[in-house]
C-alpha positions in Angstrom: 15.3 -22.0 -28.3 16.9 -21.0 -25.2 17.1 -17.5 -23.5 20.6 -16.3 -21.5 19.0 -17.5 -18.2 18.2 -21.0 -19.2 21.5 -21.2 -20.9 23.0 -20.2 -17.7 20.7 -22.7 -16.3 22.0 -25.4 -18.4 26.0 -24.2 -17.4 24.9 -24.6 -13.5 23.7 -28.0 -14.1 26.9 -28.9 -15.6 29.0 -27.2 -13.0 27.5 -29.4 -10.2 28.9 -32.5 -11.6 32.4 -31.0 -12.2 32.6 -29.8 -8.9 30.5 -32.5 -7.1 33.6 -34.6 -9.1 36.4 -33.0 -7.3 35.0 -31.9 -3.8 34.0 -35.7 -3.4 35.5 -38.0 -5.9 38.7 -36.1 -7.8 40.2 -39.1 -9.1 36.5 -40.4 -11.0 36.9 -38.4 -14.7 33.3 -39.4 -15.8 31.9 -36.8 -13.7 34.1 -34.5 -15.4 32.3 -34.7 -18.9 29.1 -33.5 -18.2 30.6 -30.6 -16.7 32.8 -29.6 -19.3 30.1 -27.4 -20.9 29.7 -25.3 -17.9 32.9 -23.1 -19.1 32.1 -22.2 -22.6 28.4 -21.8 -22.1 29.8 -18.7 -19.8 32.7 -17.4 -21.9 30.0 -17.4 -24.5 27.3 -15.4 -22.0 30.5 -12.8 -21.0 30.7 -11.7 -24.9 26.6 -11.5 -24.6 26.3 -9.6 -21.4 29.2 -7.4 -22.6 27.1 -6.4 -25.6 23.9 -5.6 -24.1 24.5 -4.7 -20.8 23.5 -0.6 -20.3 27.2 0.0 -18.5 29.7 -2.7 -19.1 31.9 -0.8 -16.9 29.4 -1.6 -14.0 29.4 -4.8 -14.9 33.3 -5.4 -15.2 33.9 -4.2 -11.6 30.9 -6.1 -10.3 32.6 -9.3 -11.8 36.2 -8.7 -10.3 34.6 -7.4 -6.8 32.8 -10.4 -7.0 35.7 -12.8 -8.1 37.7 -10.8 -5.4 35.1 -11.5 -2.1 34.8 -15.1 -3.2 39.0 -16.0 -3.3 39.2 -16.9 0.0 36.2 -19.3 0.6 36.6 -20.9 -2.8 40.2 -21.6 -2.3 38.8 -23.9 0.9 36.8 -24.8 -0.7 38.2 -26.6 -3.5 42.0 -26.3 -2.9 43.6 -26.1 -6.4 45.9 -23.5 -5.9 43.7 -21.4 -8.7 42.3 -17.9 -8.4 38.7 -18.8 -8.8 36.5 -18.9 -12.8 35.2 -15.2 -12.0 38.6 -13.6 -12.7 39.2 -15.1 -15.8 35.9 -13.8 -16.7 36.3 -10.4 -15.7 39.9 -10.5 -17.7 37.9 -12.0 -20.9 35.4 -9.2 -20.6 38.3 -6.5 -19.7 39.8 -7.5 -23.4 36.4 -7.4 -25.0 36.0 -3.9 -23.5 39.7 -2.8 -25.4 38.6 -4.7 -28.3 35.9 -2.4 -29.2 38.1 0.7 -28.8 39.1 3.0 -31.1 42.7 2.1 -30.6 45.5 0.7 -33.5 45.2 -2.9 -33.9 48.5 -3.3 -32.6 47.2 -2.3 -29.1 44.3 -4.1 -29.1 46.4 -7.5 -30.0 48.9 -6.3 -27.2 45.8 -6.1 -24.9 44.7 -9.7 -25.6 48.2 -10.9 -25.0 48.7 -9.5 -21.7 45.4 -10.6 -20.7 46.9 -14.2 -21.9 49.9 -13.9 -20.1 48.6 -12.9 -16.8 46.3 -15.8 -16.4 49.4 -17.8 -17.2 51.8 -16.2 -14.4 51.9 -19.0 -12.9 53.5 -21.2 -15.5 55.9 -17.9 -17.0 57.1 -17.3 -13.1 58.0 -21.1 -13.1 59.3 -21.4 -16.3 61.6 -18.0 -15.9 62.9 -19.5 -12.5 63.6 -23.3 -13.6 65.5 -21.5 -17.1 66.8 -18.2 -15.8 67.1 -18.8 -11.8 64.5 -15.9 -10.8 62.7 -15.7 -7.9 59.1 -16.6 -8.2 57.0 -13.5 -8.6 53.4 -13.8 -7.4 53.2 -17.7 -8.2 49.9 -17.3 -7.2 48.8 -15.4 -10.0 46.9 -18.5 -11.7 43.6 -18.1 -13.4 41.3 -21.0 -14.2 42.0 -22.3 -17.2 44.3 -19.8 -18.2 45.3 -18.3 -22.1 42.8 -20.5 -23.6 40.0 -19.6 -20.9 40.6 -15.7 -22.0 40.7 -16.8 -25.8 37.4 -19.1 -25.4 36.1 -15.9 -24.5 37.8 -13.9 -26.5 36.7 -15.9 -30.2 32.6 -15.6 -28.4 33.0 -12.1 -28.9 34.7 -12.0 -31.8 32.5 -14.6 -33.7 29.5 -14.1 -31.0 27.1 -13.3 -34.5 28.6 -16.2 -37.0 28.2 -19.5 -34.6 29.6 -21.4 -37.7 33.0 -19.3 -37.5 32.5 -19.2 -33.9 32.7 -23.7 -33.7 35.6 -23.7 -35.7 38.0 -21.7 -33.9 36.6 -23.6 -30.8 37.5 -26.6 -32.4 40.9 -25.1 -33.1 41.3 -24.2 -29.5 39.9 -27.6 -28.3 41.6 -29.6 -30.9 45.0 -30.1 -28.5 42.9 -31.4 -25.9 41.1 -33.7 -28.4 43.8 -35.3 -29.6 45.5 -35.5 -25.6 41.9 -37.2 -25.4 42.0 -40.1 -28.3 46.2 -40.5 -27.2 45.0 -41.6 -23.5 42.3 -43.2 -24.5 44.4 -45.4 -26.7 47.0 -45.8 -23.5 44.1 -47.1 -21.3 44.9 -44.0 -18.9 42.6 -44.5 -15.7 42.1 -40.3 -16.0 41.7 -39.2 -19.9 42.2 -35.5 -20.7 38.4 -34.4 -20.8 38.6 -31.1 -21.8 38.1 -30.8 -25.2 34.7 -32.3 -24.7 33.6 -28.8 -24.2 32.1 -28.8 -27.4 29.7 -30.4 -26.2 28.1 -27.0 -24.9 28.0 -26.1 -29.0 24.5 -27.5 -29.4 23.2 -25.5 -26.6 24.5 -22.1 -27.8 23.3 -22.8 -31.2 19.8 -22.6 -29.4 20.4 -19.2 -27.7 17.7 -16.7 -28.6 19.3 -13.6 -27.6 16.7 -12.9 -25.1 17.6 -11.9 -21.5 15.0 -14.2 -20.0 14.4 -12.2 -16.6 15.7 -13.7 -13.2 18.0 -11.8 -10.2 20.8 -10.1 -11.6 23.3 -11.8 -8.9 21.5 -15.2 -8.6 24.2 -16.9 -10.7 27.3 -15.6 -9.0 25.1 -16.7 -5.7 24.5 -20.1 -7.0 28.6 -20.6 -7.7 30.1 -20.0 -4.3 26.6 -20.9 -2.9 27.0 -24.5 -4.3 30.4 -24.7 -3.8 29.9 -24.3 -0.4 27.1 -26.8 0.2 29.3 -29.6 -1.0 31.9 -28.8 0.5 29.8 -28.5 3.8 28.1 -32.0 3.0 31.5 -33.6 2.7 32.6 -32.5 6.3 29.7 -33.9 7.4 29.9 -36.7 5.5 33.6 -37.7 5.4 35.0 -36.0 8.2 37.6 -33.8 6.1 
């Protein structure tokens, strides 16, 4: 069985390879796999920490301070033109926090879709300027992984206490990506779509004991922009660039 901060542990592990991947070799996929499970382990640990932390509201503004203090660094740091993982968290949990309000249904839906939509801006603001002629408006506005990062988080909270329920509609949500994943395998594509090989994090959440486990309250979000850093540092001295 695993506690939250050795599942945490495990999601760090992963996260080096994905991003020792693309600070150092973004065109090499197979680094990419192991680091798939990074992302659901912490959608997963959101709809946890949003149920038994003592003020959720504390812990919602520490994640968007947070994810707000880190923009500029990580966007040196890796250069994807994305606001960095910590937002999309902090919008996942920001729905969660509606979710369990005593408001109609209808709201709470509406909630989730705007939450959807604004980590997508990106894609609406092109889409309504290549259709309609508009100007861009905040093009920036681009979460990682966008709807379905908010809906990963979204179906953890939903179906955080029926893991059974809870694989399934990952499945669903991973099961464009899977097929994306057979279709360029079958096309010999140097660079298959990875993605839905997030499943792979399943096992490990299957295992989670509900337990806290101990450890620094901010030694994960330390350990992101901390490692994020030291690669990107290495590859300077390394490369040259």
């Amino acid at each position: 069985m695993l506690n939250a901060r050795q599942l945490k542990l495990v999601a760090c592990i992963s996260m080096i390879f994905s991003h020792t991947g693309i600070i150092f070799w973004p065109h090499q996929v197979w680094w990419q796999i192991p680091g798939r499970i990074a992302m659901p382990i912490f959608a997963f640990m959101i709809a946890s920490g949003a149920r038994h932390s003592r003020n959720v509201w504390k812990y919602l503004a520490r994640l968007l301070v947070f994810a707000a203090l880190i923009q500029y660094p990580y966007s040196i740091f890796l250069a994807n033109g994305y606001l960095n993982i910590c937002f999309t968290l902090g919008l996942g949990l920001a729905v969660i926090v509606v979710w369990e309000k005593s408001l109609p249904l209808p709201v709470k839906l509406a909630a989730l879709a705007a939450a959807c939509l604004l980590a997508d801006w990106h894609s609406i603001a092109q889409w309504l300027s290549s259709e309609y002629g508009w100007s861009d408006v905040m093009p920036w506005l681009r979460a990682e992984y966008g709807w379905y990062g908010i809906m990963m988080i979204f179906t953890s909270h939903v179906f955080f206490e029926d893991r059974p329920k809870l694989a399934v509609s990952w499945f669903i949500l991973n099961a464009p990506f899977l097929w994306q994943l057979a279709a360029t395998l079958q096309a010999g594509y140097y660079y298959p779509q990875v993605q839905g090989l997030c499943l792979l994090a399943l096992p490990f959440i299957f295992l989670y004991n509900g337990e806290r486990g101990g450890g620094w309250r901010w030694e994960f979000y330390a350990f992101y922009i901390g490692h994020l850093a030291l690669l990107y540092i290495l590859r300077r001295l390394l490369w040259g660039f």
